[in-house]
N, C-alpha and C positions, 0 to 999 in steps of 0.2 A: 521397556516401553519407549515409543516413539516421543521424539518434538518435533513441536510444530516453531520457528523461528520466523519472528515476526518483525519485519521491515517496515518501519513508519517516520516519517517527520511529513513538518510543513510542506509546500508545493514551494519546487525549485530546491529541496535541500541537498540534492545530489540521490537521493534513496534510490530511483531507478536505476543509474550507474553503479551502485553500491548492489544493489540484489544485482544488477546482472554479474560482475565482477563476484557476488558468493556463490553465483548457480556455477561459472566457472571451477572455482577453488574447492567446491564443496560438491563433486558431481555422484555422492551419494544420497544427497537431500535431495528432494522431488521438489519440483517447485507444487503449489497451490496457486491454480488461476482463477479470479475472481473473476466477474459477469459486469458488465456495463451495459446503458441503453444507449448511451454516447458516442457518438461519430466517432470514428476512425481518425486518426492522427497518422500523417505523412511519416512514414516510417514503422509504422505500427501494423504487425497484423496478426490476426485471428487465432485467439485457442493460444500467443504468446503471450502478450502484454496484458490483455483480457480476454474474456468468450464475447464477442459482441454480439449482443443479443437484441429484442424488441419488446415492445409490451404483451404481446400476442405470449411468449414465448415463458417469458416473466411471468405471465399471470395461471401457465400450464404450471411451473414448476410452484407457483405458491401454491396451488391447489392440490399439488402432490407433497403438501406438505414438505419440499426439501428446501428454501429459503433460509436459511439461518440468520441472517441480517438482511436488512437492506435501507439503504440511504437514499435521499431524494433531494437532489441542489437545483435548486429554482433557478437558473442561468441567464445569462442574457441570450439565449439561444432556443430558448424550452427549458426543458424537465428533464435532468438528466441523473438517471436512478444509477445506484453501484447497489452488485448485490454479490452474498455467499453463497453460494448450495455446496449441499450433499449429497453431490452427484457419485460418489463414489473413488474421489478423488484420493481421500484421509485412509491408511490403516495403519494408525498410532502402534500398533498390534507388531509390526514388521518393518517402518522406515520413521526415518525423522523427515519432515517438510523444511520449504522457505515459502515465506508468502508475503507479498508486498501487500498495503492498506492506510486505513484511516485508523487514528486514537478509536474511534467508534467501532468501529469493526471487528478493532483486538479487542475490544472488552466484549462485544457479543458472542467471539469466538470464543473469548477464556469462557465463558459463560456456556456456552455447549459442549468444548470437549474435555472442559475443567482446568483450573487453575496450574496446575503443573505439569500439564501438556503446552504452555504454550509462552516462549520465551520473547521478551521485547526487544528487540534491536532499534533505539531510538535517535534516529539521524539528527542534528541541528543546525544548522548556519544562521550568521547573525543577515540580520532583516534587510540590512541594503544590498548584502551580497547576493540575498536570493532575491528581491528584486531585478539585479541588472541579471544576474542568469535569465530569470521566467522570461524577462524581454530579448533577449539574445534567442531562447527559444521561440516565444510567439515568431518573430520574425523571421524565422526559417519554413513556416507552416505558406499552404499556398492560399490560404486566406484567413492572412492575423486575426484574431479574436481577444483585442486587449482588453476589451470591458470586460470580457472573464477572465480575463489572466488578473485582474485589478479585484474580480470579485473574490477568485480566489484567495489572494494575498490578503486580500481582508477578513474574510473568512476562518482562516490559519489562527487568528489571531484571540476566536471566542474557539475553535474548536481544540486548540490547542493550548488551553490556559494552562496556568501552573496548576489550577485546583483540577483542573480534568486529568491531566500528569499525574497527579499525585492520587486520583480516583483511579487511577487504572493502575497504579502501582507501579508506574516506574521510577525506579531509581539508578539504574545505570543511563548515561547521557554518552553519543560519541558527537565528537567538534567534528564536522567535515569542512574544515580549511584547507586542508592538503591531504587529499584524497589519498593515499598511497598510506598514509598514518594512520587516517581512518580508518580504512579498512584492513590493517595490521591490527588495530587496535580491536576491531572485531570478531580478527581472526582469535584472538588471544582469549577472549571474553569465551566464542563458543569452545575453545581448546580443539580447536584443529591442528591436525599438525600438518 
């Protein structure tokens, strides 16, 4: 039976560069791409980073029943929903996955495809260092949006408590200080060789 290996920390903790560096390493795992209603980022695009989608589109697939989560952050920009389907992506049956997300997301997915389908890979960096990251980021976009990079970073901080950590059952942590260690350190975890 397949897994599903699941990429998460705060915003800014390196997780993007750390999944893309395991789809490399690991190019037997399929990645799982998740749905956003959220504008496109400079560098980002379609059916890779997310399915960018709309409400119209969204509200087909909750009626077909294939939603399996979904999130709603009230932004300084609108309403900007993330969501899961069961579009046909998953067959636990024949491949193991990698899928970037939120603490909230893993626990809806362990909750769908069950508890030992689905492995946490849980990013960290300490708080100032993702701070000057997210802004080194905002600042490369061609129109910064720091009231949400700020909303964000504060948000991390209820969505990501020790007590929601410890509700979703994680107990392995990696430091992403020196990325290179990191993701050795991850490779060791999933036993890739």
């Amino acid at each position: 039976m397949g897994k599903i290996y699941y990429v998460m920390g705060k915003s800014s903790s390196g997780k993007d560069t750390i999944f893309k560096a395991l789809k490399e390493k690991c190019p037997d795992y399929k990645p799982i791409v998740l749905y956003t209603t959220r504008p496109i980022r400079a560098g980002e695009a379609d059916g890779v980073e997310y399915h960018f989608s709309d409400e119209k589109r969204l509200l087909e697939l909750e009626t077909a029943g294939k939603v399996i989560e979904l999130r709603a952050y009230h932004t300084k920009h609108g309403v900007w929903k993330y969501f899961t389907v069961d579009d046909g992506q998953v067959d636990l049956e024949c491949n193991c996955y990698l899928v970037i997300g939120t603490l909230e997301s893993y626990r809806k997915m362990r909750e769908y495809y069950g508890k030992d389908a689905l492995v946490p890979i849980y990013i960290e960096v300490e708080d100032g260092r993702r701070l000057s990251r997210a802004l080194s980021r905002e600042r490369e976009q061609a129109e910064p949006k720091y009231a949400e990079m700020c909303r964000r970073f504060l948000a991390d901080t209820q969505d990501f408590s020790e007590e929601n950590i410890s509700a979703a059952g994680i107990e392995k942590r990696f430091q992403n200080v020196d990325f290179a260690r990191c993701l050795e350190e991850i490779m060791v975890y999933l036993d890739v060789k």
